[in-house]
C-alpha positions as CSV (number, residue, x, y, z in Angstrom):
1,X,-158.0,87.2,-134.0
2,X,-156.5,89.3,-131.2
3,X,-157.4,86.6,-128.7
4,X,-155.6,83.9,-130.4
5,X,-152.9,86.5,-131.4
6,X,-152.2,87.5,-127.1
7,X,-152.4,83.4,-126.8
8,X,-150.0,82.7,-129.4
9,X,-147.9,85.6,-129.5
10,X,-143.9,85.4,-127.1
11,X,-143.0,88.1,-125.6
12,X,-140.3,89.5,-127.5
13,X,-142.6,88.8,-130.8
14,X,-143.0,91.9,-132.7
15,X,-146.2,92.6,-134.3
16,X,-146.5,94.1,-137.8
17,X,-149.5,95.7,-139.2
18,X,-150.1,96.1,-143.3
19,X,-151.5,98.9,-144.6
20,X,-154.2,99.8,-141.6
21,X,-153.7,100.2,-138.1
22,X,-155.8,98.1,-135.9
23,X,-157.1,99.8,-133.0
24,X,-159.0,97.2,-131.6
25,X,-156.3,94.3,-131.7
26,X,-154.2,96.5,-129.5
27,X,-156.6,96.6,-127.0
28,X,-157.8,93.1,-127.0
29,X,-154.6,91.3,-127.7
30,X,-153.6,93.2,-124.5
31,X,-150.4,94.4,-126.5
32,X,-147.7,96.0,-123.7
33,X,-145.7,97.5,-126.5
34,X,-146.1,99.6,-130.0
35,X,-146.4,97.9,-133.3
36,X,-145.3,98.8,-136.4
37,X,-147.2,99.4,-139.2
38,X,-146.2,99.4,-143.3
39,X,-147.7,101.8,-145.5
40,X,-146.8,103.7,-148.3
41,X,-147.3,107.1,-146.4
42,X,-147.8,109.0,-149.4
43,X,-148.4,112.8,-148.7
44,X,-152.5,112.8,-149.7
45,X,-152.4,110.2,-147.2
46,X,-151.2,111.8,-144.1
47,X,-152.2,115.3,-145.3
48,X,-156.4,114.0,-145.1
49,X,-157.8,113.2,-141.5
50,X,-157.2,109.5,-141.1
51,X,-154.9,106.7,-139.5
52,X,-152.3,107.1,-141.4
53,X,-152.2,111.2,-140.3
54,X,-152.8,110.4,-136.8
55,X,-149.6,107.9,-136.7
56,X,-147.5,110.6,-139.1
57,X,-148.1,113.1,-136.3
58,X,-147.3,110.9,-133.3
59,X,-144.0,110.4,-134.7
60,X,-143.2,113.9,-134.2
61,X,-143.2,113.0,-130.4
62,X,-140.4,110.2,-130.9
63,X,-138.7,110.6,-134.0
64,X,-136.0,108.0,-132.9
65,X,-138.2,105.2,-132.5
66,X,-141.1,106.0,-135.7
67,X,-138.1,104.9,-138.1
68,X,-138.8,101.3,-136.7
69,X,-142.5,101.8,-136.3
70,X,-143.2,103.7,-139.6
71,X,-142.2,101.5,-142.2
72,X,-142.7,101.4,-146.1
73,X,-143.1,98.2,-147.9
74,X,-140.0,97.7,-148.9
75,X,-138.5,97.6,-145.1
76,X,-141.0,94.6,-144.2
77,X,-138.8,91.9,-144.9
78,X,-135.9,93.7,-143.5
79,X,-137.6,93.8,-139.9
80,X,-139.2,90.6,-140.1
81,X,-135.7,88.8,-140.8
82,X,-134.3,90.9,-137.7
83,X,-136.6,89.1,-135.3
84,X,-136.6,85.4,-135.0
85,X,-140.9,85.1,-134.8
86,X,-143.1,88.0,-135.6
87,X,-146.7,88.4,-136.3
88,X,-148.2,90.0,-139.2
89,X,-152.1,91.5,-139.6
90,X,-153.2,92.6,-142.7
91,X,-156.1,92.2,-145.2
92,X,-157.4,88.5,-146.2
93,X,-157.2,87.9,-148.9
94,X,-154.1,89.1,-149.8
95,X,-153.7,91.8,-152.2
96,X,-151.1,94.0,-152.2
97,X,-148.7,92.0,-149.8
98,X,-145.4,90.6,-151.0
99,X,-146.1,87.8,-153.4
100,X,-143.9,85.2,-150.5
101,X,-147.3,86.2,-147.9
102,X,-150.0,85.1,-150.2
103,X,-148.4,81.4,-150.6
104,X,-148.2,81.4,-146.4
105,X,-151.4,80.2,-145.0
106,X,-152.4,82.8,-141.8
107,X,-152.4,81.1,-138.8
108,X,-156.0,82.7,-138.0
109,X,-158.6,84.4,-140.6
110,X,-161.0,86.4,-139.5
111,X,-164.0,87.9,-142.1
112,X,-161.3,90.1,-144.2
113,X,-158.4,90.1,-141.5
114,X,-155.9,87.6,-141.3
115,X,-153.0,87.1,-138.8
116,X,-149.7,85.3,-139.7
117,X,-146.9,83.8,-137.7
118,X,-143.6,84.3,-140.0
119,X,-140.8,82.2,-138.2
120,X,-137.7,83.8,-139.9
121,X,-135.3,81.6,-138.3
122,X,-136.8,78.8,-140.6
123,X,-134.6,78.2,-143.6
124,X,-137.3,78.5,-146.3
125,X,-138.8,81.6,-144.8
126,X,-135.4,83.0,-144.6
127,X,-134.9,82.7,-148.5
128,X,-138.5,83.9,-149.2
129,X,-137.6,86.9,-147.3
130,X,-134.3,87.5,-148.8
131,X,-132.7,87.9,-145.6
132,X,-128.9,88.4,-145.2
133,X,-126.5,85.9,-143.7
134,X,-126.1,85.1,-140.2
């Protein structure tokens, strides 16, 4: 996945992670710069020793830039409309994701990760993803 993600991906592409962060696609997709990643971010979450806490903290370091990094569900389709391709990595099969990602095949599947190339300067993506006017 991360090898066809650093194949596929432009270089102003912003990649999106849902509801994990994953370490290892950083590394092998060779990304040069942070991702964001949506969660809920609910207090048990962050309070417990895991991803989630580990991201929470590092925002302390640059609170300016964790508003775009640390995003809650309902400020996905938001950021994806603001970029004209982004990729999205998340859990396959799709679950909890916006009902518009589970009718959007993933470009690549991988055992229960999936990646997905959103083109949100295509007009029916656009609509799926309620995004404003030009």
């Amino acid at each position: 996945l991360a090898e066809n993600l650093r194949a596929w991906k432009g270089p102003r592409d912003p990649v999106i992670f849902l509801d994990n962060f994953y370490y290892d696609v950083m590394f092998y997709a060779r990304l040069d710069a942070p991702v964001s990643v949506v969660n809920r971010w609910l207090p048990a979450d962050v309070m417990k020793d895991s991803w989630p806490r580990e991201l929470f903290d590092a925002a302390r370091f640059a609170p300016a830039d964790s508003a775009r990094r640390l995003l809650l569900p309902d400020e996905l389709e938001p950021a994806l409309c603001g970029a004209q391709s982004s990729w999205l990595i998340g859990p396959w099969p799709v679950s909890a994701a916006p009902a518009w990602l589970a009718d959007q095949p993933p470009a690549y599947q991988s055992g229960t990760t999936a990646l997905w190339h959103i083109v949100a300067t295509a007009p029916a993506t656009r609509v799926a993803l309620h995004c404003l006017p030009d």
